[in-house]
N, C-alpha and C positions, 0 to 999 in steps of 0.2 A: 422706522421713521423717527426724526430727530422735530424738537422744538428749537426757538431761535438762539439759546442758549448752549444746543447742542445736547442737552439730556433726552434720555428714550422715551417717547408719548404710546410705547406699550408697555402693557401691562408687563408687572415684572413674573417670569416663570424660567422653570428651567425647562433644556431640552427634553428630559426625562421628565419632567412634570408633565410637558404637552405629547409625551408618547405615550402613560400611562392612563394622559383624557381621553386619549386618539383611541386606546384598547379596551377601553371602561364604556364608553359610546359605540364599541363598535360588538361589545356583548351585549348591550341596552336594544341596540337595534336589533338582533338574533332574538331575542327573546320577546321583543315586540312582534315579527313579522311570525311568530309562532299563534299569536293569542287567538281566542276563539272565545272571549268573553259576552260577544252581542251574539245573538243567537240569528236577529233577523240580517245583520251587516251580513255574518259569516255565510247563509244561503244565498243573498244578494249578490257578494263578489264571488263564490267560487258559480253560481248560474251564471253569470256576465262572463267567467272565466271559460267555460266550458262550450257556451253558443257562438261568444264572439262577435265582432261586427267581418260584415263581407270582406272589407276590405283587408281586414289582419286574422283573416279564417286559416291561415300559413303558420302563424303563429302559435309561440307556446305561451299562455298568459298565465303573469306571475301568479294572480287569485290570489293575494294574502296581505294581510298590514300591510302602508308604507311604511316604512321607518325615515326617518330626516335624514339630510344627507348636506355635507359641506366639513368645513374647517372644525377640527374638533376646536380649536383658537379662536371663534367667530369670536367678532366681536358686533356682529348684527346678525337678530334672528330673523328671519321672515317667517312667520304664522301664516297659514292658508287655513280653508277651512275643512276638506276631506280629497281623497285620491281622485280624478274621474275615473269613472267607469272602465272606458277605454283611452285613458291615458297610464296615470300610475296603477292603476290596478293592472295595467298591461305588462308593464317594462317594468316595475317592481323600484321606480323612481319619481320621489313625488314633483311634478311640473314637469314630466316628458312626456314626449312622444303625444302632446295636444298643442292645442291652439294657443290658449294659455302660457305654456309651458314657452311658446313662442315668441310672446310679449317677453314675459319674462327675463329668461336668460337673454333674451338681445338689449334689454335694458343694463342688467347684472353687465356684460361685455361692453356696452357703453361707458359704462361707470367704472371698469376698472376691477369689476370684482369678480368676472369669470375670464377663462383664456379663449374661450369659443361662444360665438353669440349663440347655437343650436342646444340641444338636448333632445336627441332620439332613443338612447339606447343606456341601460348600466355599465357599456363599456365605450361606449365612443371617445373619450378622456378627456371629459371636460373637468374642470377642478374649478373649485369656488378660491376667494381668496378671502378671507374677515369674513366670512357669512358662510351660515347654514341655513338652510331653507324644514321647516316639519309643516304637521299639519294637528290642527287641533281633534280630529276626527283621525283615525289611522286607519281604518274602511272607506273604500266607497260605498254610499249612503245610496238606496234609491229617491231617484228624484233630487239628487244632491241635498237632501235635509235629513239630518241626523234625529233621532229624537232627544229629549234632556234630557234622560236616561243612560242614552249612547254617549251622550258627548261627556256627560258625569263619569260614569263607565272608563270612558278613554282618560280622564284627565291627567290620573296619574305617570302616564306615560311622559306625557309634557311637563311635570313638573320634575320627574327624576332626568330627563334631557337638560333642562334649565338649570338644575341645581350641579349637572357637569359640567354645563357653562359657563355657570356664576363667577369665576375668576378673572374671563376675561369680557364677558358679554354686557355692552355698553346702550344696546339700540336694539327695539323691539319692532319691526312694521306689521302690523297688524292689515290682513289686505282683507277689509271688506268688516261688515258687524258683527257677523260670527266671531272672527277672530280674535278684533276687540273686546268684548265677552269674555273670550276665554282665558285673556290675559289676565284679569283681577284676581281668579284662585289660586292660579300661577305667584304672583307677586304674592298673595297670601301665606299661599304654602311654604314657595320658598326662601323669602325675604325677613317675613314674617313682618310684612307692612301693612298696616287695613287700608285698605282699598278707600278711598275718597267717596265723601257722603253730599251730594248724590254723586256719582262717577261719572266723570267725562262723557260726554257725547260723542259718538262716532261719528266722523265726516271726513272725507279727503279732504290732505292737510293739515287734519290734527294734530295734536300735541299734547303731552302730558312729561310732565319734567318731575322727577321723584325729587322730594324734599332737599333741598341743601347741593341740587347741581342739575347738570344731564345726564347722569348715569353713573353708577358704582356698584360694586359686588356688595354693598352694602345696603342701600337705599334701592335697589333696583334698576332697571335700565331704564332710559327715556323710551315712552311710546310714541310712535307716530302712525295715522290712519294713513291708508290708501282704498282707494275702488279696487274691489277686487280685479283681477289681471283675465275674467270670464270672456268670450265672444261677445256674450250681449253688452260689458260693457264697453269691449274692446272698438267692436262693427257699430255701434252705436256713436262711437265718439263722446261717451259719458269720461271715459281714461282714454288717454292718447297717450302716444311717447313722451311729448314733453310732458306731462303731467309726470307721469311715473318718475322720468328722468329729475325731477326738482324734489321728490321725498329721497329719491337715492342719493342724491346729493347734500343734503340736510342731515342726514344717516350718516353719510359721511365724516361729515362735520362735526354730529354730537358725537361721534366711536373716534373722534380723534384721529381718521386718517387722511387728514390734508393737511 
């Protein structure tokens, strides 16, 4: 993508740079979808794994961390907040194979940032384009809530995924207050920026622009909230299409690809 002057509005890297992040993230993820550090997550998803729902009793369910999955190049991250049960803990991909996962990637396809609006499977070949999608939580959680132990526990994982981002990752969407949350030790960690006193309020819509722009491997990336992409917010009409469709497009806008 060129500006009106003709110069490149990406970030500068070499091929070899983005294939040694593409290898670096893709041993990060091996080693995450290994862990077994929460004791109560790990009996959670491998019983969910094992009983299964009726309908996917055919199935072999992955049972183990998700790891994030997209453009080792993102330059937008989406944060969720843990696997479901029988979605990513299923397919071993976090936003497949549910309801959610539906919103989602038909929005991602709206927008230009995936080639297929679905996500069923680790192999169907959907490919993201600027964006990776993680979760702040890499279990499914009973009840979908983590404990602050758990989600402390997890955090390292998101900061060493972020800090292989960092060169190019411009836009943060934060989908829901968990999320939000989790991005301040993040920004801490890897930025080494203190987090804002008192810290932004989560609400769809939001916004937080790091010091001195909308986003840099320096200053961090711009945050922006969304309603999470859940059924009850989905079926309710609390997030609609067009809602989601106007943060993707703002995301767009601050990662510089329009």
């Amino acid at each position: 993508m060129t500006s009106a002057d003709g110069s490149s509005r990406r970030p500068a890297g070499t091929a070899r740079g983005r294939s040694a992040r593409a290898a670096e993230l893709a041993a990060l993820d091996a080693e995450i979808s290994r862990c077994r550090r929460c004791p109560r997550l790990v009996a959670w998803r491998e019983e969910v794994a094992a009983t299964k729902r009726a309908a996917f009793r055919d199935e072999v369910y992955w049972g183990r961390p998700v790891p994030g999955f997209g453009a080792a190049d993102a330059r937008i991250l989406i944060l969720g907040l843990a696997p479901a049960a029988h979605g990513g803990n299923r397919t071993g991909r976090i936003f497949t194979g549910d309801r959610s996962g539906d919103v989602l990637f038909a929005a991602l396809h709206r927008a230009g940032l995936a080639n297929q609006p679905t996500s069923v499977s680790r192999d169907d070949g959907l490919e993201l384009a600027d964006v990776r999608i993680a979760a702040a939580v890499r279990c499914a959680p009973p009840d979908n809530k983590p404990t602050p132990v758990e989600r402390d526990t997890c955090a390292p994982w998101l900061h060493r995924e972020v800090t292989l981002l960092r060169p190019t990752l411009r836009v943060v969407i934060a989908l829901g207050a968990f999320a939000w949350a989790a991005w301040w030790p993040t920004l801490s960690t890897v930025y080494g920026v203190k987090p804002p006193v008192p810290r932004p309020t989560f609400g769809h819509g939001a916004v937080f622009l790091p010091e001195g722009g909308a986003g840099s491997s320096e200053r961090g990336p711009a945050l922006l909230g969304s309603y999470h992409v859940s059924q009850q917010n989905t079926f309710t009409g609390r997030l609609t299409p067009a809602m989601l469709d106007d943060v993707l497009s703002q995301a767009r806008h601050l990662a510089g690809l329009d």
